[in-house]
N, C-alpha and C positions, 0 to 999 in steps of 0.2 A: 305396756306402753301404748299410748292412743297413736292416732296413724300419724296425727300432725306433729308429734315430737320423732314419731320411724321416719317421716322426710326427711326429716330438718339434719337428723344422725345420718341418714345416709345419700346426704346430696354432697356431691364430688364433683370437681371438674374433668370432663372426658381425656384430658391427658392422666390422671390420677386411676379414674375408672378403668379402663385398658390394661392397667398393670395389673389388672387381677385375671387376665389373659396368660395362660402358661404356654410355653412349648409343649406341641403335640393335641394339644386342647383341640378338639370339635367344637368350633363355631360356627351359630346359627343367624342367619342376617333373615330380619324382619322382609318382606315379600313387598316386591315392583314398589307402587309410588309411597310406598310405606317403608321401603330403607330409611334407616337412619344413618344419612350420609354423613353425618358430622362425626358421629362414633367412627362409621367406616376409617371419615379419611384419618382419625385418630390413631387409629390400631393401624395403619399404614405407616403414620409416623413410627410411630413406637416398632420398626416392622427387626429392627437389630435386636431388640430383644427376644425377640420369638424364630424356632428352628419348628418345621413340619406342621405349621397351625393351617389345620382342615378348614375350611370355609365353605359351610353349604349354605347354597342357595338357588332358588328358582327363577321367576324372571328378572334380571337384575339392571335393574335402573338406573344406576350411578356410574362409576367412573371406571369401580371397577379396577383402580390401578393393582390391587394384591396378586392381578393375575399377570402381570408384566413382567416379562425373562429374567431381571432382575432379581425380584424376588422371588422366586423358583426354589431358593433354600430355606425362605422363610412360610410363605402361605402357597398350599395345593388345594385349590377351588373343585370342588365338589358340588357339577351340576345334576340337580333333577330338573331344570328345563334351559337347556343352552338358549341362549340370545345373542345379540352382535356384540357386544363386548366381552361374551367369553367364549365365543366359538376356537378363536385359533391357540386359545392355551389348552381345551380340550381335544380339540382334532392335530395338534401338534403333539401331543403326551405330556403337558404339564399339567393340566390338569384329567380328570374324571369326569362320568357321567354316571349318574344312577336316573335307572326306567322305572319308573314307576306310575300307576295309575292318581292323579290328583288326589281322589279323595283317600284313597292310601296313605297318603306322604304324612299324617298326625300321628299315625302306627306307627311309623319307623322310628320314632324320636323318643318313646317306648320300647323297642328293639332294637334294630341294629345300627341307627345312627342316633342311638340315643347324645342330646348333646351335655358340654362342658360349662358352654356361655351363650346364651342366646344376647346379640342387642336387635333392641325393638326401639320403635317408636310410638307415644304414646301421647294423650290428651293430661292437661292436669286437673289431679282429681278434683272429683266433686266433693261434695258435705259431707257424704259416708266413708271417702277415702278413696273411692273406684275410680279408674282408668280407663277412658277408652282406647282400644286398637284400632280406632276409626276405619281408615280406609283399607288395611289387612290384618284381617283377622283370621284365615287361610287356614294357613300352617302355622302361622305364629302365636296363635291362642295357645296352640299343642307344645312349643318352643317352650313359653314362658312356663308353662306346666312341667317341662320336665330337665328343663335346662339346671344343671346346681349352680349356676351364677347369671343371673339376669341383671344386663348393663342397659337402662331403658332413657334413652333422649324423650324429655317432657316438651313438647313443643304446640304452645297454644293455637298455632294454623292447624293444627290437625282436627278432622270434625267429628262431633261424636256420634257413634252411628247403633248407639240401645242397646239393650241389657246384654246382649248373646255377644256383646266384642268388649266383655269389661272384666279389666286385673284387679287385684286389689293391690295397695299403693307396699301392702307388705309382703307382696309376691314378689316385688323389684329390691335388689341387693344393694344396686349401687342407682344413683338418682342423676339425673345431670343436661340441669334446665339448660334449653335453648331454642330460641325461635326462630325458625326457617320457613320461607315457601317449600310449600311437599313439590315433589317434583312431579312438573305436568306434561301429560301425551296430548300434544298437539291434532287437531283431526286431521284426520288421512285427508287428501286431495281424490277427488271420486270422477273417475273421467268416463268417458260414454260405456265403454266397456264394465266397468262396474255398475252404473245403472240398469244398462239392459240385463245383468245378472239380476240386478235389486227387484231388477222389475217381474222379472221370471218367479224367484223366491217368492216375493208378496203373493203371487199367483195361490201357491198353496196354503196362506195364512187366511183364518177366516176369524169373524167376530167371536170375541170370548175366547182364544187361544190365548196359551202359555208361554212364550217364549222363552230360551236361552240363547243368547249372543256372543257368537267370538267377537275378537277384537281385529277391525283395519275396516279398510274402506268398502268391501262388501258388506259386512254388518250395518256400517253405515247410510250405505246406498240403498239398502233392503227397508231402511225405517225412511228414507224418505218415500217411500211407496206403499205407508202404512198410514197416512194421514184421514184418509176415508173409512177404515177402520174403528170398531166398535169395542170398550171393554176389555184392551188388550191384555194378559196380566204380564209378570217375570218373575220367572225363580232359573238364575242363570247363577255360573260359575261369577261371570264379571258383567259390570255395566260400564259407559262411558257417558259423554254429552248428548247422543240422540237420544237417548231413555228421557231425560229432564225435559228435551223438546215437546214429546209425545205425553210425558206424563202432564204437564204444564197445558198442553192445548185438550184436555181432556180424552186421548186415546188409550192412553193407557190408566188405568183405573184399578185392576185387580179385582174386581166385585165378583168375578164370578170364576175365579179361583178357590176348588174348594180345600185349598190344604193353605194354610199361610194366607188366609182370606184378606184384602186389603193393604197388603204390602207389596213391596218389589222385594225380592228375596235374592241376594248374592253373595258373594263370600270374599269379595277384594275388587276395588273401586282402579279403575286408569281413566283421567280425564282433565280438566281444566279446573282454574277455580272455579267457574261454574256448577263445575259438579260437585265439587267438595264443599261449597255454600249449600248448595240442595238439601244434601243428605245430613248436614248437621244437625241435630237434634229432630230428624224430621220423622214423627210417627209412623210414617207411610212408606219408610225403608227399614231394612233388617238386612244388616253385615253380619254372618254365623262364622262359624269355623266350615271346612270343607270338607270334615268327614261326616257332617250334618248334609250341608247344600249340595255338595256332587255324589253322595250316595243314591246310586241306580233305584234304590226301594223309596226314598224318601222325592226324589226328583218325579217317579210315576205317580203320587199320589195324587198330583193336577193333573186331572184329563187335558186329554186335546193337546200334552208336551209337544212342542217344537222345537228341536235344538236345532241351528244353522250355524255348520264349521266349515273349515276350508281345508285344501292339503296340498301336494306338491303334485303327486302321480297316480292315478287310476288304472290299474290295467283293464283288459279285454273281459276277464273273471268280475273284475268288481273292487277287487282288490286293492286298499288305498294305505298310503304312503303320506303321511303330515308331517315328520319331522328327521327325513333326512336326503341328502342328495347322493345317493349311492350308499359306500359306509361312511359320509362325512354327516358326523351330525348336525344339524340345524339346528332344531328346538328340540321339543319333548312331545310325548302323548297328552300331557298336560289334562283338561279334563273334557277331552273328547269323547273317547271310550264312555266315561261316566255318563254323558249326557244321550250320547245315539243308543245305547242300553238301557237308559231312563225313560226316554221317550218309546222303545218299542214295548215298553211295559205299560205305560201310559194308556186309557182307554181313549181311542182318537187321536194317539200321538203320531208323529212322523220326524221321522231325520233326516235331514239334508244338506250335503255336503257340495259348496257354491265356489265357482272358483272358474279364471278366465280358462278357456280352454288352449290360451299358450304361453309361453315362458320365455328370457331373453328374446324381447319383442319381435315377439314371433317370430323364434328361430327355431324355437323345441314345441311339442306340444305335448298337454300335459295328462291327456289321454293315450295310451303307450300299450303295446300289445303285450309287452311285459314288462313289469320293474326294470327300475336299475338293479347290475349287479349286486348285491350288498342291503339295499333300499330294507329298511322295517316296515313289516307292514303293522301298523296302526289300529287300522280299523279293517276285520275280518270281512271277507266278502258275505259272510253269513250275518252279518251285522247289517250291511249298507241298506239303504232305502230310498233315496233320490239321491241323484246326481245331477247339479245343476250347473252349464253353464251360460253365456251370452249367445249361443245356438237354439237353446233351449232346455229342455228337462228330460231326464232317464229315469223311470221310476224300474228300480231293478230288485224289489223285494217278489218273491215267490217266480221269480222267471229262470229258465235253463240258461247253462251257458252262453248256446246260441243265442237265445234272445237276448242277453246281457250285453255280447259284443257286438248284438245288431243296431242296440238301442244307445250306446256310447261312442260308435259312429256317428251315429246321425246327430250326436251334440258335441263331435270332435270341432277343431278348426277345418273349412273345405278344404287347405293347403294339403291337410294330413290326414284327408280320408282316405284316398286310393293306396298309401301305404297298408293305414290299416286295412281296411278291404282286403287287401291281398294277403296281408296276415290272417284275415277270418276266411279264405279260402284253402290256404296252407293248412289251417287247423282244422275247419271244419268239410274241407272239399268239396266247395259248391259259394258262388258270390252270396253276401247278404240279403235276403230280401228287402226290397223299400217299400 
């Protein structure tokens, strides 16, 4: 059967599609502005038919209703990276969490969360019959691969993002056209506090670096302090609207990247339709899967890696905390770990972890003589390499304890130095030097 009579048999309407959705089934939702909310809010409706249906998913974009008290007997959401619409069904027990490293998370779906259904979203095919998974291709490449029922919303906003994000139109079970705006992340609001971080971070970026980008108004604030900047390149987890800024005014280039020469290189897009115009058909991006893009051997192959992430707590040690506040989870490790282990493999690389030095305006701060009770640590002290805030910068790779807690004083808030001070006298019996 050629692929254009396989649509034609297997295009259904999403109320139709869903019901091949069982009780107990492991389902897998296509990843951030790549949900397919319209399946979603489907299998919601339909949510009386179904007892125990697993729902995994990482950053989740949408509404999110399956995780609402109500249905508690129908869908238990299974996070590998909590966000604010399912933090309180998983730190209350209705739902889970699974830790896992980013580029890990395409293994499990082959091991132990191998799934039942995956729904995706997807471009409609081309000549040959292919699919793109435009703006996530993550986890979801791995989904469609090992899902035994793929329910894939065809929706022509979505952009095509080259060979490494493409299904074939007979890896899809069930078809079920519809066109939606993808859903957009608006840019962060960037106030003087995140500049002067931006401005710090740009400090240790030099012409012909590699960068990788988290995502919010640091990252943000960081590229507007990169406009003087030569030949920038990217092979990051994600990109947003500043990458299109810089690439567009000629900063960012990738020429002299020597792994993935000529492209920006990421594995899942959050952004505007600006972004998602960009990237569409556009040679000079590459959407991969994420056990490709955040694999620690493949991310060092570009010298000069720069990962810049952010986190919640640092201790006195080095010791860093990104996704929880005590034992409440927040987020996930997501692909931090990957990238600050990327980079110190990297020849010329550095990691740096950027971030205000206080919390609840400025009532905590977020340099701390030790975790919270419960707190994950994240990212090992044996890992860290800079520490950046709007004080300044701690570069705490190959330094003693001492020095560590000397050097993260002096980039604390001033409010909450004489605390810690006197904690590094406690410990170490003797004031800081300055």
């Amino acid at each position: 059967m050629d692929w254009k009579a396989y649509y034609k048999e297997h295009t259904a309407t999403a109320e139709e599609a869903v019901k091949h959705i069982r009780s107990g089934d492991r389902v897998v939702v296509g990843h951030a502005c790549g949900e397919p909310s319209f399946l979603v809010d489907a299998m919601v409706s339909n949510a009386a038919a179904y007892r125990n249906v697993e729902i995994v998913h990482m950053v989740a974009m949408g509404r999110c209703e399956y995780c609402r008290p109500e249905y508690a007997g129908n869908f238990r959401h299974n996070a590998i990276f909590v966000g604010g619409a399912t933090r309180e069904a998983v730190n209350s027990g209705r739902g889970d969490f699974t830790t896992c490293f980013f580029h890990e998370v395409p293994g499990l779906f082959h091991t132990t969360l191998e799934p039942d259904v995956a729904l995706v979203m997807v471009t409609p095919p081309d000549e040959n019959g292919m699919c793109s998974l435009g703006v996530s291709v993550d986890y979801t490449y791995s989904a469609v691969k090992n899902a035994k029922t793929v329910i894939a919303q065809v929706n022509p906003c979505m952009p095509w993002t080259g060979e490494r994000s493409l299904v074939s139109v007979k890896e899809l079970d069930w078809i079920v056209e519809h066109e939606a705006p993808l859903i957009e992340l608006a840019p962060p609001k960037i106030g003087e506090v995140e500049r002067a971080i931006g401005e710090n971070v740009a400090s240790l970026i030099h012409d012909g670096d590699c960068l990788q980008l988290g995502i919010g108004a640091i990252p943000d604030a960081v590229l507007l302090f990169l406009k003087d900047k030569h030949d920038l390149g990217i092979h990051s987890e994600m990109f947003s609207d500043g990458v299109v800024e810089l690439a567009e005014a000629g900063v960012i280039t990738n020429r002299r990247k020597n792994y993935n020469q000529g492209v920006s290189v990421a594995n899942f897009l959050m952004g505007t339709k600006r972004l998602y115009d960009y990237v569409d058909h556009n040679p000079s991006v590459m959407i991969a899967p994420v056990d490709y893009v955040n694999n620690p051997w493949v991310i060092a192959q570009n010298d000069n890696l720069v990962s810049i992430n952010s986190c919640v707590q640092v201790d006195l040690m080095g010791q860093v905390c990104a996704e929880s506040i005590g034992q409440t989870q927040i987020s996930g490790v997501g692909g931090q770990v990957d990238f600050v282990r990327g980079a110190a493999m990297s020849r010329g690389g550095r990691s740096i972890l950027a971030f205000p030095s206080t919390a609840a305006k400025g009532k905590v701060s977020k340099i701390v003589a030790r975790l919270d009770a419960g707190a994950a640590v994240t990212t090992s002290r044996n890992d860290v390499h800079y520490i950046v805030t709007e004080y300044g910068i701690a570069d705490l790779r190959g330094q003693t304890l001492r020095e560590r807690a000397r050097r993260l004083i002096a980039v604390a808030h001033p409010d909450f130095r004489e605390e810690l001070t006197e904690e590094y006298g406690r410990h170490f019996g003797e004031a800081p030097a300055v």
